[in-house]
Steps between C-alpha positions, in 0.01 A plus 500: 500500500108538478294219429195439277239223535626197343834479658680774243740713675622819336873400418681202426507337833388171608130571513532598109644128470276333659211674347676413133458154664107525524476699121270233365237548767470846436484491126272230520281718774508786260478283178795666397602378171727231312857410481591661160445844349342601204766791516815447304819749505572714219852293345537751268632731749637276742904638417365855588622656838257403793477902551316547117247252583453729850420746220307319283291422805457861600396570134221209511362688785488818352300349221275361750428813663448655096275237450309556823442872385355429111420150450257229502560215791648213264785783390551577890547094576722478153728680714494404814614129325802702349572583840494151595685378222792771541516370867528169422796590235648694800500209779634222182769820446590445904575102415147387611402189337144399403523303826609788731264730371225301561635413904512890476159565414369265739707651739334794453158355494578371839626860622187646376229235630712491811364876529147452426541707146245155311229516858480165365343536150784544285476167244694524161386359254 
């Protein structure tokens, strides 16, 4: 397993554990953000395959990089939030409650900080 500062380990071993342990230190370090997201899943296509939301996702991206070619900065974040939202349809599709998704995201806050990707200066807002 490598390790990171912070405690993280690569993997689910022990070290990942105990570092899930110490998660509010590190988000408060980082001034990583609350304990509910603004981002809501898609319900009307929650009885869809996981695999067409996969698509759906692919297809958001594809926009993104369209929009990235011709158009104006605002149109360019309009779809990066599509992307978003189609991901957060995708991990409520897996069985993720609001709750779960939200332990994920911190989870991968932690992963991140853990690897210096914020130097310290990330703060949402």
């Amino acid at each position: 397993l490598r390790s990171f500062q912070d405690g993280y380990s690569e993997g689910y071993s022990d070290g990942w554990d105990k570092a899930l342990d110490n998660v509010q230190v590190i988000l408060k370090r980082y001034s990583i953000g609350g304990e509910k997201s603004d981002l809501k899943p898609a319900t009307k296509f929650m009885s869809n395959p996981v695999k067409e939301q996969l698509k759906k996702i692919k297809e958001e991206l594809a926009e993104v990089m369209q929009a990235y070619q011709n158009e104006s900065k605002e149109r360019i974040a309009e779809e990066l939030v599509d992307v978003q939202q189609a991901c957060e349809t995708a991990l409520a599709m897996l069985g993720l409650s609001e709750e779960e998704r939200n332990k994920m995201r911190k989870k991968v806050l932690l992963k991140n900080a853990s690897r210096g990707y914020y130097n310290g200066d990330y703060h949402a807002s």
